[in-house]
N, C-alpha and C positions, 0 to 999 in steps of 0.2 A: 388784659389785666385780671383777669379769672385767676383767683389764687384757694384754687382748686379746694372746693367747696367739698366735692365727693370723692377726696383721697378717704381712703378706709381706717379707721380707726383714729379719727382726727378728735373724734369725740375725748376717746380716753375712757371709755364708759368700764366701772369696775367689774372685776370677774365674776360680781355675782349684783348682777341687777336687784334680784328682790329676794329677801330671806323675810321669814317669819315665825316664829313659833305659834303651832295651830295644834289647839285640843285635839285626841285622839281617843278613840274607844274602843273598849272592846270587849268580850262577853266574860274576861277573867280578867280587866283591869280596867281603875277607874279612870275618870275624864284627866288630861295631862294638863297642872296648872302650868300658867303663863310664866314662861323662865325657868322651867324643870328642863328643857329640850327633849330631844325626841329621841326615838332610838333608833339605829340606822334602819333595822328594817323595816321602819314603820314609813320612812319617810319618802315622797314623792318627786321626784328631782325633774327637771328637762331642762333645755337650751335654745338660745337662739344664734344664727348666724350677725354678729353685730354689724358688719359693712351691710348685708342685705335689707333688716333692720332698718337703718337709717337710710341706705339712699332710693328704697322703693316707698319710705314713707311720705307718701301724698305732699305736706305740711313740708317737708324737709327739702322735697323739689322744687314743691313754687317759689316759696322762698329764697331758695338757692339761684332761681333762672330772676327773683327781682335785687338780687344783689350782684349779681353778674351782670347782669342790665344796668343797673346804675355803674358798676367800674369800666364797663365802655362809654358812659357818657361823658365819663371823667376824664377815661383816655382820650376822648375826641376834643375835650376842650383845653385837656393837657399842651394836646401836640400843636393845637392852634395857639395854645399862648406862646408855645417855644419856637414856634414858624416865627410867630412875631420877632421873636428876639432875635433870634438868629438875622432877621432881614432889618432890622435896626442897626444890627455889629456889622454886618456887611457895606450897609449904607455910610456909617463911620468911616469903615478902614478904605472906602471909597472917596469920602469929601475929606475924613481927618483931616490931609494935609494942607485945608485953608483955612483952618483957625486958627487962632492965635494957641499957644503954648498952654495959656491958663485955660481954656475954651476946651481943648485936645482932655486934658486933667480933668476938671469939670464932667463931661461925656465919658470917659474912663469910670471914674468914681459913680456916679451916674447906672452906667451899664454892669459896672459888678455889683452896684445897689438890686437894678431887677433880675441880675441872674441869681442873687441870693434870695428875693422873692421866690421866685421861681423854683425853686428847691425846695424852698420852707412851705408851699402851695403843693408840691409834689407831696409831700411828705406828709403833711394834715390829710390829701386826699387818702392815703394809702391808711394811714390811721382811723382814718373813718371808717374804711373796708373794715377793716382787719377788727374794729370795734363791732359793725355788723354783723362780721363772720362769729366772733367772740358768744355776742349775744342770741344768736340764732343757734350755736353747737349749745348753749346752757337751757336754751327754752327746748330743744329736743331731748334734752337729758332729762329732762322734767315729766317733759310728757309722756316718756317711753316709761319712766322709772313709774309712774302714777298709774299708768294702761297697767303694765305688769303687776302692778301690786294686786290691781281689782281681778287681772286673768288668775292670775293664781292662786284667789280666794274662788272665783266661780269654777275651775278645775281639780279645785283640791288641789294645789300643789305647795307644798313648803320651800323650794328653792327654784329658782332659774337660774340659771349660768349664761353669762357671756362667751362664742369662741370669736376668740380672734385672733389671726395669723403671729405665733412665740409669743402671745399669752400662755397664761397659765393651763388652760385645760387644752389638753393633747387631744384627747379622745372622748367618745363620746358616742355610744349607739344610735342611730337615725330611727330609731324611734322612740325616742325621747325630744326628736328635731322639733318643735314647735313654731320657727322660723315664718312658716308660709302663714301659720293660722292667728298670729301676732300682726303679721304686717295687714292682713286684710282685714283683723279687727281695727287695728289703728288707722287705716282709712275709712274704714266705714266709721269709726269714731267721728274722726274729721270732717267727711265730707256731709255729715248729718249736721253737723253745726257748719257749715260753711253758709253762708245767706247767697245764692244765684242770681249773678243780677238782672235786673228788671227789664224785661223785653221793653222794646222802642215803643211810644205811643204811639200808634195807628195816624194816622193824615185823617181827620176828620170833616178836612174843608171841602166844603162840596166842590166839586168840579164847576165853571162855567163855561 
């Protein structure tokens, strides 16, 4: 039931991750006020690979492997409810013919009641994923777009660019790539605040 966490560009993340206007100087003009913009030459551009981006981001895998985790628990308790069903309709079209008519009706009515459970149970569980998955691409849009903003104050950069496969930006020089030195700031972001859990306490009972 993996509904594919790490297709590429599921994000949607826009062609230009972080723009800013940022003072500039220089020894024959003054400091650039805020909302004058820039002038091209002045300006400092790079990119990231956005599939790379997000699926080697730390944050974005574990998450991804505990939401996939939960849609197999789903499917395992899925298919045990529909075994059930299935061996109740069975047991039916086995005995059906010694009840009475109304009895026959009854257990008919009966059995399209839980097979429409059944679907509507299907169908909340898939919504749950698909709410998961929802809220997990919006919390990584967040955090890339926030990482970004601070890289490209502490790099001097006025724009980064998103590529992604028939997006907008076609090309793009590799060295402007800044791909590799994003994703290991953002897990070193991560994994600095991540709390490691607490080794087992030791057996302190004496031996007799």
């Amino acid at each position: 039931m993996k509904k594919g966490l790490l297709i590429v560009g599921l994000l949607g993340l826009a062609t230009v991750f972080y723009s800013c206007d940022k003072n500039t100087t220089s020894e024959s003009a003054s400091t650039a006020e805020a909302g004058q913009g820039i002038a091209a030459g002045d300006m400092k551009v790079a990119f990231v690979y956005t599939d790379s981006v997000i699926n080697k981001y730390d944050f974005f895998k574990k998450r991804s492997e505990e939401i996939t985790e939960k849609g197999r628990k789903f499917e395992g308790d899925l298919q045990s409810r529909a075994r059930g069903f299935e061996q109740e309709v069975a047991t039916f079209q086995q005995t059906g013919g010694s009840l009475t008519p109304n009895q026959q009706r009854a257990k008919q009515e009966e059995l399209m009641q839980k097979e429409q459970n059944l679907m509507t149970y299907r169908n909340n569980l898939m919504q749950e994923l698909s709410t998961d998955e929802s809220a997990l691409y919006s919390e990584v849009y967040e955090q890339v777009q926030a990482y970004l903003k601070d890289y490209a104050k502490e790099n001097d950069l006025h724009l980064i660019l998103s590529y992604t496969r028939g997006g907008a930006l076609w090309y793009a020089t590799d060295a402007i790539d800044v791909t590799a030195s994003v994703i290991e700031g953002l897990n070193k972001k991560f994994n600095s605040t991540t709390t490691p859990a607490a080794p087992a306490a030791a057996d302190t009972t004496a031996k007799k």
